[in-house]
MARFIFI-697678 format. One record per residue (C-alpha): x, y, z. Coordinates in steps of 0.05 Angstrom, whole numbers, padded with zeros to 5 digits, always signed. Layout:
BEGIN
XYZ...
//
This chain:
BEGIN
+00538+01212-00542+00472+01167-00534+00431+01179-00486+00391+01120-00454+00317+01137-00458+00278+01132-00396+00234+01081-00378+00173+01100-00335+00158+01065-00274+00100+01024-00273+00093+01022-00203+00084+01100-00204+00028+01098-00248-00011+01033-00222-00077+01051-00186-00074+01033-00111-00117+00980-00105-00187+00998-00076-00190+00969+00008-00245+00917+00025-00303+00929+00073-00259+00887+00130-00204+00938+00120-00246+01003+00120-00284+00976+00178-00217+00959+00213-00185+01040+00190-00247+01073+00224-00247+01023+00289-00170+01038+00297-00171+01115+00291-00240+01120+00341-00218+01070+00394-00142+01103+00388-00167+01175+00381-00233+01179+00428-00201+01126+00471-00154+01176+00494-00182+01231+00498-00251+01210+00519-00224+01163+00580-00216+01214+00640-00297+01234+00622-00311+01158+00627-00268+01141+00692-00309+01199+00720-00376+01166+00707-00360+01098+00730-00326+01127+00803-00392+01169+00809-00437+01115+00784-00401+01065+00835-00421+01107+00889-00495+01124+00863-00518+01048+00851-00499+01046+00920-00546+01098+00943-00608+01052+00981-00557+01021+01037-00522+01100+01037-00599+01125+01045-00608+01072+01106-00542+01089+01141-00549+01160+01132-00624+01163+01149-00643+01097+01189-00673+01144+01248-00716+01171+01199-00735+01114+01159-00746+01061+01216-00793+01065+01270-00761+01042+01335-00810+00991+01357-00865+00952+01301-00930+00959+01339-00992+00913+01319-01038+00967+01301-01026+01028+01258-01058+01100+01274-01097+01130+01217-01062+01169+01169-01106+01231+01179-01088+01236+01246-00998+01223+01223-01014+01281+01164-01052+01321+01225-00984+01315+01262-00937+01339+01218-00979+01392+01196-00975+01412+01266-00904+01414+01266-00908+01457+01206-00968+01508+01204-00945+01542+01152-00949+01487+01096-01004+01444+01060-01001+01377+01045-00977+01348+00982-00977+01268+00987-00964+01222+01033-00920+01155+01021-00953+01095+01054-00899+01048+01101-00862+00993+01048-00857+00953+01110-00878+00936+01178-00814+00982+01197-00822+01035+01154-00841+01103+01175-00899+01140+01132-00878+01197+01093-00919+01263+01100-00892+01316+01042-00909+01377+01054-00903+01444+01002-00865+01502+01043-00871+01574+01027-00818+01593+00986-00792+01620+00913-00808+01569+00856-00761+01510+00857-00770+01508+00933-00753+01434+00963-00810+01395+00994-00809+01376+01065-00819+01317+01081-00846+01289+01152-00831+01222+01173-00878+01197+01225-00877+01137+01263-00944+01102+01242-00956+01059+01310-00957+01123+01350-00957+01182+01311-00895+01212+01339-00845+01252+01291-00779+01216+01283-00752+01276+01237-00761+01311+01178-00714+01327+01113-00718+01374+01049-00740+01320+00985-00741+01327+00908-00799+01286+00873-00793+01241+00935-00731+01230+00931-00674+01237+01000-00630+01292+00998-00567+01235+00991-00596+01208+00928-00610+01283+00898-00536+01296+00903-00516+01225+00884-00567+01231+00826-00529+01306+00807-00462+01283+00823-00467+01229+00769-00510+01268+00722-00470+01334+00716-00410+01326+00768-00458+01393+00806-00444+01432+00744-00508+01435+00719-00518+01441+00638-00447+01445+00625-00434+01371+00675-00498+01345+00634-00466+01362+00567-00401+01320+00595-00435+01258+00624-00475+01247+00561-00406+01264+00513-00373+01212+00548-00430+01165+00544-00446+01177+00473-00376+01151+00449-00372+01094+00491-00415+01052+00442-00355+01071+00391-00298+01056+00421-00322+00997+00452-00352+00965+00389-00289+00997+00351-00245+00958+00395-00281+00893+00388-00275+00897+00308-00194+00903+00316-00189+00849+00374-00234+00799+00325-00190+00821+00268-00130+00791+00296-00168+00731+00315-00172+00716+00235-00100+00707+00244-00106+00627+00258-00095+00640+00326-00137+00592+00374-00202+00608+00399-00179+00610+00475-00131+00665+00462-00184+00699+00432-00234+00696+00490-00180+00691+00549-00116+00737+00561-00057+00696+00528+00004+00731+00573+00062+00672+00567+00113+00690+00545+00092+00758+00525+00114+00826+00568+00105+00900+00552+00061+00923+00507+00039+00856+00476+00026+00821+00557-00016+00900+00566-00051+00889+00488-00077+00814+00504-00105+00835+00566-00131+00891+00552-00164+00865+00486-00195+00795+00522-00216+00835+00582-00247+00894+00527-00282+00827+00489-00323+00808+00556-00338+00876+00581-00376+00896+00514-00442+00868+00524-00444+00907+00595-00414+00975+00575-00461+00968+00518-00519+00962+00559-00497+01010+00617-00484+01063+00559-00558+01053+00520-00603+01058+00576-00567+01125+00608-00568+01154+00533-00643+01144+00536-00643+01182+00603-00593+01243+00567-00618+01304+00549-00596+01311+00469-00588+01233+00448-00660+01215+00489-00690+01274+00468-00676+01254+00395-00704+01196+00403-00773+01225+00438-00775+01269+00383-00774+01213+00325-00816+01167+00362-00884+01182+00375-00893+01208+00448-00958+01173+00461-00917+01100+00446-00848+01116+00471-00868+01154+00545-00904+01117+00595-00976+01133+00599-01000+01188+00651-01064+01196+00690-01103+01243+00661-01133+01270+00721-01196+01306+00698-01240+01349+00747-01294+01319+00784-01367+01347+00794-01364+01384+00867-01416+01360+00901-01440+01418+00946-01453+01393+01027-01414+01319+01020-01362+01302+01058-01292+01295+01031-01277+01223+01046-01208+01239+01070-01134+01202+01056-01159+01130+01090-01215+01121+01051-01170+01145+00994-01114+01097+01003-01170+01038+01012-01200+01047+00945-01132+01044+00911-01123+00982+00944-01185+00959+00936-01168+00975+00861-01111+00928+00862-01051+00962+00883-01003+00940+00931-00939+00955+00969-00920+01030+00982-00978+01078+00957-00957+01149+00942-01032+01184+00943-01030+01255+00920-01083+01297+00964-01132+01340+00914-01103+01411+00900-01172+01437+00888-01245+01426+00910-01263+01390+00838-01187+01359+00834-01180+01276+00853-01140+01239+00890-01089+01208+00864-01054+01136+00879-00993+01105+00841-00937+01045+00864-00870+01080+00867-00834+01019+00883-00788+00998+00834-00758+00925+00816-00787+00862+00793-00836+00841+00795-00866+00912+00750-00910+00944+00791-00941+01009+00754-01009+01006+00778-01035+01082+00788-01114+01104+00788-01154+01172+00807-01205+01172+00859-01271+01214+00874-01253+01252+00938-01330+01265+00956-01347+01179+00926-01282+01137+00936-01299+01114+00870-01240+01098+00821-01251+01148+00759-01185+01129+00713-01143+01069+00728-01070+01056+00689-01028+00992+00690-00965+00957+00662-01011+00928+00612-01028+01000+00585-00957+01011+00573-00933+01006+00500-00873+00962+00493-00827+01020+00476-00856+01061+00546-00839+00976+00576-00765+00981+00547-00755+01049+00573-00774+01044+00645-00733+00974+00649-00671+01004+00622-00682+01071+00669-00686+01019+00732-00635+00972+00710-00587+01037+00701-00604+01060+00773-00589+00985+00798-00659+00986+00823-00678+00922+00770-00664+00863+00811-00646+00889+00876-00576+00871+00892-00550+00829+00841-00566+00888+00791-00527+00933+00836-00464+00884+00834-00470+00879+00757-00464+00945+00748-00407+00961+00803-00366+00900+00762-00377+00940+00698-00351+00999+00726-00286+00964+00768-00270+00926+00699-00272+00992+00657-00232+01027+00706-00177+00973+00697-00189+00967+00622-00173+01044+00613-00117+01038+00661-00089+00991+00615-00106+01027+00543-00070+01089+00573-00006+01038+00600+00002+01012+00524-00001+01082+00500+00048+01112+00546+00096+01054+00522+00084+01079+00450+00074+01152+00458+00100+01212+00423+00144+01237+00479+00190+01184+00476+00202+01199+00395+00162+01134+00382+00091+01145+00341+00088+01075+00318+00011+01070+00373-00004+01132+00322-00046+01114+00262-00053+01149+00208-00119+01196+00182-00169+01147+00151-00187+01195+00100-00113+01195+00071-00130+01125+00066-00189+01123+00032-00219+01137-00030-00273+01141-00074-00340+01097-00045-00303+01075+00025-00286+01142+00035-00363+01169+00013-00394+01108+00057-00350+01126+00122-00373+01205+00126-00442+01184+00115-00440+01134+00171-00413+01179+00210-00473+01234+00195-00525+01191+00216-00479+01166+00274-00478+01245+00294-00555+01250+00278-00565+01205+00322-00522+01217+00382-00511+01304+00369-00452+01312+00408-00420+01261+00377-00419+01304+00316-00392+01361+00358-00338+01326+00387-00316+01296+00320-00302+01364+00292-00257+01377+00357-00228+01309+00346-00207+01326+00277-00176+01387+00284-00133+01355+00338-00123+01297+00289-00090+01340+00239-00046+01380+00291-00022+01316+00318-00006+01285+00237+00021+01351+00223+00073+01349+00288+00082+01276+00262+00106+01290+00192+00153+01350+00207+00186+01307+00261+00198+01248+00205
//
């Protein structure tokens, strides 16, 4: 008998064509917006619900506090503010003066802070006075100036009142959000190459779609306009993080990228004069140019200045701070917004417009919109993958590993992206390493079940 000799296959032996750019790009963009979408979601609800209370936190601070903060009549002339600071040191013996914070307005009360006896780490307490009679409308335990409402706001959206471990989670969550925001863009503009119009590209096309595709064109238009803000909400709190910002201090130069500091350098003592006391203090500062709310630092020492800065924030930038002699009233060091560098001028505007503290309202309402929409937009990524999820049998919303994908140069270019990417942002690195293991238990469960 014959035998009929065996042919090989060609299509066993034909290389698999190498993938472009567009399709690498589009493989890494689906497995970190699928991937980190999921699992990094809860971290990011729980920054924009705390973050939608904190931007909030100047009308909380005048609800909460308005007996302390307001006086209850505006009188036409103002007692000195040696003679408020002699007041609430009365009240409290036992301290010394630290500052004083100067009335923001004609209703404003002034702002004695006082440094209490106590273990280091000790809260200031801080003595509002009313500055048209010198009566004590109350007092309250501060942090760098700052209300007890807006220290727990501030922790609350910082570290959830964990401490290091809530830090490590706020800025985890943060870190990724470029990713899988950016990563979601590339896929949505991927389809749009599919000569679909432009307005179903920009705009939620839902007729005659329901399910999963009515959930996907949502989801993806609504992802498409939030970028820019979820971009910008995510870059300037990185900068205020602890590992990504503290990267970037460390590879920038600190004199450029920090905002310049008065140096405060002793002054000759001047045995038999006269200290010339907070009023004369606070004229010379204003004398000097600055306006608005003065916080004046009292000296610590007989050779140590005064010291007068603008804490108020917004536009216009006001960052106006000088020493004074306390035995001269003459202005020894004097720093402005011109001194700032413009990395130190970046820094400070994306730390206010963070806050909400920018451009007053309207920055608060920005940034409560960006938080509402990317509530809704996760509420919607975990919808379509509920619809397509692996307890139902269906893993069709599961892609698979880019690196059994890739090959060669893609494959090369990807993991080096993505070691600079976790240079860059550290626990981004961390986090991937978690995200792979769990990426290979999942594939594995996936292939024994096919």
């Amino acid at each position: 008998m014959s035998s009929t000799p065996t042919v090989p296959s060609h299509r066993a032996t034909r290389p698999s064509p190498r993938p472009r750019l567009s399709t690498v790009l589009q493989l890494v963009s689906r497995r970190l917006h699928f991937l980190a979408g999921i699992v990094v979601a809860p971290f990011l609800a729980v920054l924009c619900l705390t973050g939608l209370v904190y931007v909030f936190s100047p009308q909380i601070h005048d609800s909460l506090y308005r007996s302390d903060l307001h006086v209850n009549h505006v009188g036409e002339v103002r007692r000195p503010l040696a003679e408020q600071v002699r007041a609430a040191l009365t009240a409290h013996p036992e301290a010394t003066l630290k500052s004083v914070l100067t009335p923001p307005a004609a209703d404003r009360t002034t702002r004695v802070v006082l440094t209490v006896p106590g273990p280091p780490g000790t809260a200031d307490r801080t003595v509002f006075v009313d500055p048209y009679t010198g009566l004590i409308n109350g007092e309250l335990s501060t942090v760098e100036n700052r209300l007890p409402a807006n220290t727990w706001l501030r922790q609350l959206h910082s570290n959830l009142q964990l401490g290091e471990a809530g830090r490590l989670y706020a800025e985890l969550a943060a870190s990724w959000v470029p990713l899988v925001a950016v990563g979601g863009v590339i896929l949505w503009l991927a389809r749009a190459r599919r000569k679909r119009p432009l307005r179903e590209v920009l705009l939620p096309a839902t007729r005659d779609k329901t399910g999963w595709t009515r959930l996907r064109a949502v989801h993806g238009a609504g992802g498409l306009w939030l970028t820019a803000g979820l971009l910008a909400v995510a870059v300037t709190g990185l900068a205020m993080s602890q590992f990504a910002g503290g990267r970037a201090d460390a590879a920038t130069d600190p004199i450029h990228l920090r905002a310049p500091v008065l140096a405060a350098a002793p002054v000759p003592v001047r045995p038999g004069a006269e200290p010339i006391g907070i009023d004369r203090a606070v004229a010379a500062a204003q004398a000097a140019g600055l306006s608005g709310e003065l916080a004046v630092v009292a000296p610590s020492r007989p050779d140590a200045p005064y010291t007068a800065t603008e804490p108020a924030e917004g536009l216009p930038i006001h960052r106006g701070a000088v020493t004074i002699d306390p035995y001269t009233a003459e202005v020894t060091e004097r720093i402005g917004w011109n001194d700032y560098s413009l990395p130190a001028k970046l820094s400070a505007l994306a730390t206010e417009f963070h806050t909400g503290t920018l451009f007053g309202l309207a920055n608060q309402i920005v940034l409560a919109l960006v938080a509402v929409a990317t509530l809704v937009l996760l509420a919607l990524g975990y919808r379509m993958w509920w619809i397509h999820n692996p307890y139902k049998g269906r893993w069709t919303s599961l892609p698979r590993p880019v690196w059994r994908q890739l090959a060669g140069g893609p494959l090369i270019v990807t993991l080096l992206g993505i070691a600079v990417l976790a240079w860059v942002l550290p626990l981004i690195g961390a986090s991937l390493v978690v995200f792979s293991a769990l990426d290979a238990l999942l594939n594995r469960v996936k292939r024994r079940s096919a």
